[in-house]
C-alpha positions as CSV (number, residue, x, y, z in Angstrom):
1,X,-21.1,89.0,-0.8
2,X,-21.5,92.2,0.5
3,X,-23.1,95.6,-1.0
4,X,-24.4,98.9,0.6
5,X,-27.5,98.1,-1.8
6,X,-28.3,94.4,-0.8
7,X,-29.4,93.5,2.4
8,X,-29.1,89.6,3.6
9,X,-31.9,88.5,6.3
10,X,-34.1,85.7,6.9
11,X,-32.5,83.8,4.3
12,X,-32.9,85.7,1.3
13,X,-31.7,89.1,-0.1
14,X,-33.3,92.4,-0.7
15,X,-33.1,95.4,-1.7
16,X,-31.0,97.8,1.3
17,X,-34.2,99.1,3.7
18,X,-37.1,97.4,1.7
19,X,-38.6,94.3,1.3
20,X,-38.4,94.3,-2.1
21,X,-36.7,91.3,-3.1
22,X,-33.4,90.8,-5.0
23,X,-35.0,88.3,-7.1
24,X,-37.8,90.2,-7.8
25,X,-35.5,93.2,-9.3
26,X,-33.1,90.4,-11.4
27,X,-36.3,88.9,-12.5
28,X,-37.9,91.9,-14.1
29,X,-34.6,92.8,-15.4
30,X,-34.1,89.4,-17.3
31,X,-37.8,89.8,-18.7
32,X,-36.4,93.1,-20.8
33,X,-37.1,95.8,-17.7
34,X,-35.2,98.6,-17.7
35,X,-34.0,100.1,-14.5
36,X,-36.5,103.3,-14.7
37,X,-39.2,100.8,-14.8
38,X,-38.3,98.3,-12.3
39,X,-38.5,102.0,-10.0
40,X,-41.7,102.6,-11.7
41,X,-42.6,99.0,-10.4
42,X,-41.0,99.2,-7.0
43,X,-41.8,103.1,-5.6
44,X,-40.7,102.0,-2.2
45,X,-36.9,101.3,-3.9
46,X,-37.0,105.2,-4.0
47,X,-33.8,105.5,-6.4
48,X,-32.6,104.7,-9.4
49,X,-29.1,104.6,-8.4
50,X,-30.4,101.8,-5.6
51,X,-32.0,99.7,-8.8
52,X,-28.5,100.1,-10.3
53,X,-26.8,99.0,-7.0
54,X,-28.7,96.1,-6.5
55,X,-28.5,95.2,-10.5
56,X,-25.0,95.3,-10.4
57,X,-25.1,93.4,-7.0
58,X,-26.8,90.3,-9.0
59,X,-24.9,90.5,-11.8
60,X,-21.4,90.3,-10.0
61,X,-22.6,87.4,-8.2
62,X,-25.1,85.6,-10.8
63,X,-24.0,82.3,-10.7
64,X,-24.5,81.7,-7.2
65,X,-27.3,84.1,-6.8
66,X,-29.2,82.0,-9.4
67,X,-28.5,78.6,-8.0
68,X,-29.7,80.6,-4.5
69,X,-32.8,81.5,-6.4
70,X,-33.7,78.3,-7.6
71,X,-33.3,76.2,-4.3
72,X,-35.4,79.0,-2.5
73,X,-38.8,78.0,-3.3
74,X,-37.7,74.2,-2.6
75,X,-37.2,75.0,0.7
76,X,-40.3,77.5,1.1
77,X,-42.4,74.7,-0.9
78,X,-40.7,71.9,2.0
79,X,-42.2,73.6,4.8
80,X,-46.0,74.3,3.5
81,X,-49.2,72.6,4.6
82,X,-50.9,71.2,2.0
83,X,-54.6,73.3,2.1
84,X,-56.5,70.0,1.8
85,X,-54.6,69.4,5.2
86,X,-54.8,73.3,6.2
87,X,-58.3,74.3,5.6
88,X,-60.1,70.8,3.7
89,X,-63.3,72.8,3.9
90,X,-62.0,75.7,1.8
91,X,-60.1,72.8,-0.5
92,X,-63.3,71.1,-1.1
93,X,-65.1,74.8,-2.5
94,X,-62.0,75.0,-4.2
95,X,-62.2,71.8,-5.9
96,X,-66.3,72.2,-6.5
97,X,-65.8,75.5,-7.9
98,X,-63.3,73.9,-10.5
99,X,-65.3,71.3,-11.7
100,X,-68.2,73.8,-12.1
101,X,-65.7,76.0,-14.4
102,X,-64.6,72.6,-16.2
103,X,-68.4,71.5,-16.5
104,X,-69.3,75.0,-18.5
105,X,-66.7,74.9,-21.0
106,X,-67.5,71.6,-22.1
């Protein structure tokens, strides 16, 4: 797959000279965003005719770009550190600080 408006790098695609993700643009479009306000949402895209590029980009190649999409965060999720392993001190206020919120709304 191959587009001047779609750039492939660190395992993912974007949109040409940003890092304004692919996804994020097909997202936004499939939530009812037109193209002028995906630009509106982006600045950095710059064009319109770039939001069009990279639209048209997706939808040539949704199938696989959608299955891409949905293993993506499998893999980024795979290589996380849990935070109670990470940081267990900032768990723990995490975890205090819910069961405060929890205790007021009883």
């Amino acid at each position: 797959m191959k587009s001047e408006y779609i750039e492939q790098r660190n395992g993912g695609y974007y949109v040409a000279g940003t890092r304004i993700s692919l996804e994020s643009v097909a997202i936004a479009y499939s939530n009812g965003d037109t193209p002028a306000k995906i630009l509106e949402d982006y600045p950095f895209v710059e064009k319109l005719s770039r939001i069009y590029g990279a639209l048209a980009f997706y939808l040539d190649n949704k199938s696989a770009l959608d299955q891409h999409f949905a293993e993506t965060p499998r893999e980024f999720e795979s290589r996380c550190i849990p935070l109670e392993t990470a940081n267990s001190e900032l768990h723990a206020r995490i975890e205090r600080a819910r069961a405060q919120i929890a205790g007021n709304r009883i």
